[in-house]
PDB file of N, CA, C and O in Angstrom:
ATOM      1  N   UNK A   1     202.743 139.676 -25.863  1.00  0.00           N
ATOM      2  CA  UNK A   1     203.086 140.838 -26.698  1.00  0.00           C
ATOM      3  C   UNK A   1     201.846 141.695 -26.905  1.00  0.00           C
ATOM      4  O   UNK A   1     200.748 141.233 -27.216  1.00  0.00           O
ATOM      5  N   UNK A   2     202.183 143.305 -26.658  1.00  0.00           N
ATOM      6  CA  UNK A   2     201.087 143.493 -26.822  1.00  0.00           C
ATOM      7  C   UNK A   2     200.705 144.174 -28.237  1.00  0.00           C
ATOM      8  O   UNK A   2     201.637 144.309 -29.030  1.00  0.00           O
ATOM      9  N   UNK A   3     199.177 144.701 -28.703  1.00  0.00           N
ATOM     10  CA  UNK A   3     198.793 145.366 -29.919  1.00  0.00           C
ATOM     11  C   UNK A   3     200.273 145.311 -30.889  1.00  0.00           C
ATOM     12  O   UNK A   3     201.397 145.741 -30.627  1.00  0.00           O
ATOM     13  N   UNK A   4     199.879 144.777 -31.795  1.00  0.00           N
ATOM     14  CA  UNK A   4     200.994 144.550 -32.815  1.00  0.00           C
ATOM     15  C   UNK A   4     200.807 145.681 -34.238  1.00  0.00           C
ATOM     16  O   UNK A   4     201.305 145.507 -35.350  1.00  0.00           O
ATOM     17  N   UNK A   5     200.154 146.564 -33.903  1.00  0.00           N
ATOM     18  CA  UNK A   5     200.118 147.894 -34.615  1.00  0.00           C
ATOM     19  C   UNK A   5     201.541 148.628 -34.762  1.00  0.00           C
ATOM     20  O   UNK A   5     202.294 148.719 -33.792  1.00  0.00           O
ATOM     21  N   UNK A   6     201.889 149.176 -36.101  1.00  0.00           N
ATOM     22  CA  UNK A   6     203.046 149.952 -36.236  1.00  0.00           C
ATOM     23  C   UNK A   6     202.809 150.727 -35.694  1.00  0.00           C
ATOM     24  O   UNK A   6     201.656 151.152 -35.774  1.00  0.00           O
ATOM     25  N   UNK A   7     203.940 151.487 -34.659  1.00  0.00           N
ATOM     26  CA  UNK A   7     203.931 152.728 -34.844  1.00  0.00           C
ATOM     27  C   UNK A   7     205.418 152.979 -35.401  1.00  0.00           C
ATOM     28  O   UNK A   7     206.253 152.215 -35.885  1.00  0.00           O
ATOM     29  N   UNK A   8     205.408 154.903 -35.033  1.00  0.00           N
ATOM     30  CA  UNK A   8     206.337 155.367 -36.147  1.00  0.00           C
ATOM     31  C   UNK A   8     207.870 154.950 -36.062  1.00  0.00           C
ATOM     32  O   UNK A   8     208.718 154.989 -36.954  1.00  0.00           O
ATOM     33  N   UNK A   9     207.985 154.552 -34.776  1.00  0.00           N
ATOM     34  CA  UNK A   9     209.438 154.066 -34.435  1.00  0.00           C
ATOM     35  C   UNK A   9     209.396 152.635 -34.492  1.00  0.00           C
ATOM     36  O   UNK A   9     210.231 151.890 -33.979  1.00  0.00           O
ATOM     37  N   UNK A  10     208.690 152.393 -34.944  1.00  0.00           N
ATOM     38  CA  UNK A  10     208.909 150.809 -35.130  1.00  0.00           C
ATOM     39  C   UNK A  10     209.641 149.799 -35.688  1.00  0.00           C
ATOM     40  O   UNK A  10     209.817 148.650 -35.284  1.00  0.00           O
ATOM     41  N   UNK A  11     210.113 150.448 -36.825  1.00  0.00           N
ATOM     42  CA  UNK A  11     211.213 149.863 -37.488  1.00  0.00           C
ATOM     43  C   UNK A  11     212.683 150.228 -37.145  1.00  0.00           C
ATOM     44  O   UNK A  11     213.708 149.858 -37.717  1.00  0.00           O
ATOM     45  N   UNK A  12     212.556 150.919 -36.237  1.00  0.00           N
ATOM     46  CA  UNK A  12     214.038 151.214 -35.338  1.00  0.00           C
ATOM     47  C   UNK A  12     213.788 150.004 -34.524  1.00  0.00           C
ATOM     48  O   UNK A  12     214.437 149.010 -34.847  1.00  0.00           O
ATOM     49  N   UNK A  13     213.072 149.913 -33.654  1.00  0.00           N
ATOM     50  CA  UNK A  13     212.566 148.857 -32.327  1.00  0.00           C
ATOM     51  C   UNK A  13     212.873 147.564 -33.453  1.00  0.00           C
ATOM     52  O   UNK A  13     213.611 146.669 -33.042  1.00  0.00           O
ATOM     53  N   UNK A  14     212.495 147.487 -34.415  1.00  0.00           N
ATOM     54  CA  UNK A  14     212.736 146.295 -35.074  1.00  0.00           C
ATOM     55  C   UNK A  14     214.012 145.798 -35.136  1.00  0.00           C
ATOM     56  O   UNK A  14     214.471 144.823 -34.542  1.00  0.00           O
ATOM     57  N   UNK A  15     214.625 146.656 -36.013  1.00  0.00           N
ATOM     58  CA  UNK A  15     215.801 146.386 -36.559  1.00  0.00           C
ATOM     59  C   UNK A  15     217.180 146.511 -34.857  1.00  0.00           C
ATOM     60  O   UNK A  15     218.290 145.988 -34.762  1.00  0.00           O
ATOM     61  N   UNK A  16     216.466 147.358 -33.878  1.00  0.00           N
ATOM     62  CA  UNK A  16     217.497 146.963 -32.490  1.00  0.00           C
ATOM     63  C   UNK A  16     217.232 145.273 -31.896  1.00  0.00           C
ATOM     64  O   UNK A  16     217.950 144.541 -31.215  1.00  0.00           O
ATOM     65  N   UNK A  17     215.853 145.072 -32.510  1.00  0.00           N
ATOM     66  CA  UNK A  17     215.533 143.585 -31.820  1.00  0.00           C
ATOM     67  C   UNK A  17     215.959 142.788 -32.657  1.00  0.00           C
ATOM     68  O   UNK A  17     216.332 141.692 -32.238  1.00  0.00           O
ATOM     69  N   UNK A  18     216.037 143.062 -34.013  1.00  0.00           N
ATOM     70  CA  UNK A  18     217.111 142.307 -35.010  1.00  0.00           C
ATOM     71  C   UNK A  18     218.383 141.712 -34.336  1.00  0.00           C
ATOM     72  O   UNK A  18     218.620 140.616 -33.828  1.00  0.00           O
ATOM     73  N   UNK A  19     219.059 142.769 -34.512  1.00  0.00           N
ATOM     74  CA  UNK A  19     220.341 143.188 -34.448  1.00  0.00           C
ATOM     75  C   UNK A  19     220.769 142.190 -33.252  1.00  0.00           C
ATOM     76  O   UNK A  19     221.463 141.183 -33.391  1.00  0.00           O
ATOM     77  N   UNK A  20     220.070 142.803 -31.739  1.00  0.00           N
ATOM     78  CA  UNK A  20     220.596 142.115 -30.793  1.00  0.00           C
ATOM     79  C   UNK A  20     220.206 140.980 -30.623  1.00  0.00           C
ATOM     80  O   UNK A  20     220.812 140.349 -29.757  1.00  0.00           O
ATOM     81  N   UNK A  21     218.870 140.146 -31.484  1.00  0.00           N
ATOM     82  CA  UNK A  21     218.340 138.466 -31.964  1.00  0.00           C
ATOM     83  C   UNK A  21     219.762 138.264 -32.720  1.00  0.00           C
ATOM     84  O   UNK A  21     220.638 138.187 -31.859  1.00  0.00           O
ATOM     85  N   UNK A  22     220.096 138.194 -33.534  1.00  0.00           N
ATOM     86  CA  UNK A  22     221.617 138.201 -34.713  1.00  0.00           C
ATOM     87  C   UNK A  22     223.362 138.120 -33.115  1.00  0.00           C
ATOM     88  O   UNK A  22     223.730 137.007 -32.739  1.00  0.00           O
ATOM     89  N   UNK A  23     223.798 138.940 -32.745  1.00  0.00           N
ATOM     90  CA  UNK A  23     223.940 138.784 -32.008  1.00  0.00           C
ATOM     91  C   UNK A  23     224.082 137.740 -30.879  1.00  0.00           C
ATOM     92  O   UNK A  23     225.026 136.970 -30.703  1.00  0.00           O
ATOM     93  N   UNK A  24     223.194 137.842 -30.305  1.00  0.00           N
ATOM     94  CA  UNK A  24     222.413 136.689 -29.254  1.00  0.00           C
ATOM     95  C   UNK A  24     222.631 135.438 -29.914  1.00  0.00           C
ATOM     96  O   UNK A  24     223.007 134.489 -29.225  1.00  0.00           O
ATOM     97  N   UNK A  25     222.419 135.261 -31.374  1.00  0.00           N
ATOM     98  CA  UNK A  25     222.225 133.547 -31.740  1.00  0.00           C
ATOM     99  C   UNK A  25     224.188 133.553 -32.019  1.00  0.00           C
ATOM    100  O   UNK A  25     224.727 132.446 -32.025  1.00  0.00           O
ATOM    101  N   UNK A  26     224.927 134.597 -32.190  1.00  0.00           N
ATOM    102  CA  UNK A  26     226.034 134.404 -32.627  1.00  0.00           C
ATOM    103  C   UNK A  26     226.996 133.865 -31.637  1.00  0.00           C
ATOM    104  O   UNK A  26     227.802 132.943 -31.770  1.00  0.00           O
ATOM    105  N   UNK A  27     226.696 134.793 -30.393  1.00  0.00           N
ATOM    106  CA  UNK A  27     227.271 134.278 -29.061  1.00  0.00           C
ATOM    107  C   UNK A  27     226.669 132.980 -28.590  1.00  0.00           C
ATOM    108  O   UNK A  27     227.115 132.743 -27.467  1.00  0.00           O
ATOM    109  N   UNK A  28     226.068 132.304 -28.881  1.00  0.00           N
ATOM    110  CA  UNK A  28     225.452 130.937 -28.114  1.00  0.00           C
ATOM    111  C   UNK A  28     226.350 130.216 -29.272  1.00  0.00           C
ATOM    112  O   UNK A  28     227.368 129.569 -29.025  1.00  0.00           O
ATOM    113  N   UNK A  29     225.797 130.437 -30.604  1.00  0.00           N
ATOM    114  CA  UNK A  29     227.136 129.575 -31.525  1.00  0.00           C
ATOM    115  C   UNK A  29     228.289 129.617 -31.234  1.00  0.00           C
ATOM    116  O   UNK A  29     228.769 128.488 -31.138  1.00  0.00           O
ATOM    117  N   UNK A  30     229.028 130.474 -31.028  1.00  0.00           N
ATOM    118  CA  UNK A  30     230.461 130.490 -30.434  1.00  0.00           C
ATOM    119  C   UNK A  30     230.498 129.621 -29.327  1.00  0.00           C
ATOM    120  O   UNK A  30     231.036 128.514 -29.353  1.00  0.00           O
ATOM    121  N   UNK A  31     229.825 130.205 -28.180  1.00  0.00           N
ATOM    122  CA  UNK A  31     229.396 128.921 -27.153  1.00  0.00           C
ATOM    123  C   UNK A  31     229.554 127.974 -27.253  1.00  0.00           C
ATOM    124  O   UNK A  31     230.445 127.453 -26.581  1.00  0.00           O
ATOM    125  N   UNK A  32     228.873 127.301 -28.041  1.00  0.00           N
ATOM    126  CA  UNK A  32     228.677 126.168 -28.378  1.00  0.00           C
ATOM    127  C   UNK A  32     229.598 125.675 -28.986  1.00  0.00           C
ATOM    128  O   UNK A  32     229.843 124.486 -28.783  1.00  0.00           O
ATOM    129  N   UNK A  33     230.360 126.399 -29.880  1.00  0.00           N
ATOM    130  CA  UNK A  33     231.691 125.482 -30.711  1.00  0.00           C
ATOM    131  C   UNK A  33     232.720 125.484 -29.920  1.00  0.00           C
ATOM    132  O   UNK A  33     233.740 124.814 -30.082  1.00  0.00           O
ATOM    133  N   UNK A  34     232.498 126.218 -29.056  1.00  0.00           N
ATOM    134  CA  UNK A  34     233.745 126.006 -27.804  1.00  0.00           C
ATOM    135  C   UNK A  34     233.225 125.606 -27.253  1.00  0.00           C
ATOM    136  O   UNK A  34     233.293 126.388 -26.305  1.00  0.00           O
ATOM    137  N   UNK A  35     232.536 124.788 -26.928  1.00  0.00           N
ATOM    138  CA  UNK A  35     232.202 124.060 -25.538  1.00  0.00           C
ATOM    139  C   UNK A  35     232.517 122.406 -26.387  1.00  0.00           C
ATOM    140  O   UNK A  35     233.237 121.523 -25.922  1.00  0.00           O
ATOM    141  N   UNK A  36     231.842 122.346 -27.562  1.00  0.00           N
ATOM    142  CA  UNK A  36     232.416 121.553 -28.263  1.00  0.00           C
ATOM    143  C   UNK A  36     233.975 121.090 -28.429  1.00  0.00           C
ATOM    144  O   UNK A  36     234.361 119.952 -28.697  1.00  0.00           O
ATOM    145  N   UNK A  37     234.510 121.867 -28.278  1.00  0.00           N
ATOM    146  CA  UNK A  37     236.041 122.349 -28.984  1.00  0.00           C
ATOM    147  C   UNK A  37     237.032 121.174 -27.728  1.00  0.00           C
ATOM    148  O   UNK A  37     237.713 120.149 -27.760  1.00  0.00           O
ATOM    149  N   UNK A  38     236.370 122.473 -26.464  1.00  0.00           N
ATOM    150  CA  UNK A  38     237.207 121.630 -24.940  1.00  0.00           C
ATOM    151  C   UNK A  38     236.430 120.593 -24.831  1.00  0.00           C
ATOM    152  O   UNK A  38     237.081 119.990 -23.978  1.00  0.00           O
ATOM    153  N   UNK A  39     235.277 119.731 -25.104  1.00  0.00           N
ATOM    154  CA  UNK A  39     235.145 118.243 -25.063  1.00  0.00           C
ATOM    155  C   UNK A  39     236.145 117.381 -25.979  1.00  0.00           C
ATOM    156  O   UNK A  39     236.855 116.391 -25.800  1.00  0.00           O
ATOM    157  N   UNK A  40     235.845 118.267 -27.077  1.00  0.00           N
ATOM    158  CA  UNK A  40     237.656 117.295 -27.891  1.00  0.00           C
ATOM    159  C   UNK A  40     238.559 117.442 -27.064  1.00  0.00           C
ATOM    160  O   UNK A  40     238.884 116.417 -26.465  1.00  0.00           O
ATOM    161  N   UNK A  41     239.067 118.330 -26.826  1.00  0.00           N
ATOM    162  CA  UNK A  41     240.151 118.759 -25.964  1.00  0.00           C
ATOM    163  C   UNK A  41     240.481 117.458 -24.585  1.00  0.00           C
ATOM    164  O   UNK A  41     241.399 116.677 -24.334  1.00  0.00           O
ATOM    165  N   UNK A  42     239.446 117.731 -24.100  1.00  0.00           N
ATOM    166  CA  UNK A  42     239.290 116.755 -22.863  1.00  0.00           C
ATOM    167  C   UNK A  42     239.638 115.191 -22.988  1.00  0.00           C
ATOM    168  O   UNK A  42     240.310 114.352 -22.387  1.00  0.00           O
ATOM    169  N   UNK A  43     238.707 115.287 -24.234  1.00  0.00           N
ATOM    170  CA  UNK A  43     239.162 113.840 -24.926  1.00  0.00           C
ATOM    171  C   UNK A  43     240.272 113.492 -25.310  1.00  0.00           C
ATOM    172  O   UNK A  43     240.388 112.267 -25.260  1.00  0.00           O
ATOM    173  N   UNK A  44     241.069 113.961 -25.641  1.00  0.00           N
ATOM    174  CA  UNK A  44     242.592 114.154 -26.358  1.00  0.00           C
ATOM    175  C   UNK A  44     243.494 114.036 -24.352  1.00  0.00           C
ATOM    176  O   UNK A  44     244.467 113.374 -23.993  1.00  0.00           O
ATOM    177  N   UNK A  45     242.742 114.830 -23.678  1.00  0.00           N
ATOM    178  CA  UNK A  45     243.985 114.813 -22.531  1.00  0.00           C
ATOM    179  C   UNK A  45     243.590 112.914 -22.301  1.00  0.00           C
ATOM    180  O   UNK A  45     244.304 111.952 -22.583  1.00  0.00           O
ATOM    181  N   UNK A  46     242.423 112.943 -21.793  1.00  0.00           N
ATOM    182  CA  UNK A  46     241.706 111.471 -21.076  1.00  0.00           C
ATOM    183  C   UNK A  46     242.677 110.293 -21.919  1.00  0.00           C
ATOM    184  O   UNK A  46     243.208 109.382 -21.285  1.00  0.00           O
ATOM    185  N   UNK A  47     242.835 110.422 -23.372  1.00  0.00           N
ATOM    186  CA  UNK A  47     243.363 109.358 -24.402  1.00  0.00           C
ATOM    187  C   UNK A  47     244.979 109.235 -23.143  1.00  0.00           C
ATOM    188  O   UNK A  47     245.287 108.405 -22.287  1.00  0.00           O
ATOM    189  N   UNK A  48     245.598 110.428 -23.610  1.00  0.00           N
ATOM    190  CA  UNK A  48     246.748 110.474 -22.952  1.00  0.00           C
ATOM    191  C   UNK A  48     247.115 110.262 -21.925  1.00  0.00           C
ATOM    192  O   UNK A  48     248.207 109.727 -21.733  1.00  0.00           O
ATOM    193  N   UNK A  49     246.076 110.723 -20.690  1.00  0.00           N
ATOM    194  CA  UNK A  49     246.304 110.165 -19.760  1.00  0.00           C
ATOM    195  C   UNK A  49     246.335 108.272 -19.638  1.00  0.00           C
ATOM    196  O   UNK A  49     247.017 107.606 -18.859  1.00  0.00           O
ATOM    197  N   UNK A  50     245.477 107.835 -20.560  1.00  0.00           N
ATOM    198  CA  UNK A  50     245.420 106.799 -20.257  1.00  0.00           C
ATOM    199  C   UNK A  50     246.151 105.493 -21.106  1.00  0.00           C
ATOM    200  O   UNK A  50     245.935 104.287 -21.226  1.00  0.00           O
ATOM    201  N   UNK A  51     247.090 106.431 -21.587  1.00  0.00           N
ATOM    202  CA  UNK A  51     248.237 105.673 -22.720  1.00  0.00           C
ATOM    203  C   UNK A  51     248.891 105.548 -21.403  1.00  0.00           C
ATOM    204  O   UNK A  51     249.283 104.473 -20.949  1.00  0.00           O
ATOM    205  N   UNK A  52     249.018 106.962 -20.663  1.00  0.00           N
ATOM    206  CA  UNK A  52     250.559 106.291 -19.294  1.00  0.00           C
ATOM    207  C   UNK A  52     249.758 105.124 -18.579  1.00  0.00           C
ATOM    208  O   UNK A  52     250.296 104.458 -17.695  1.00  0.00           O
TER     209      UNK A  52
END
């Protein structure tokens, strides 16, 4: 990263690197609880399959 000096647009640049950091962590959570979600899922078919 370079010189970490404000300049005048900086708190725009901030708050877009906010925004799309916020974002970014929201979509990997979703991700993730669905990826979670179809391992239950999977688990639930595997049970069944293996009741027949």
């Amino acid at each position: 990263m370079e010189g970490s000096r404000l300049k005048p647009n900086s708190y725009r640049t901030m708050t877009l690197v906010y925004l799309g950091y916020q974002h970014f962590v929201r979509a990997r959570w979703n991700l993730f609880s669905w990826g979670s979600e179809s391992v239950e899922i999977g688990n639930e078919v595997t049970r069944k399959i293996c009741d027949y």
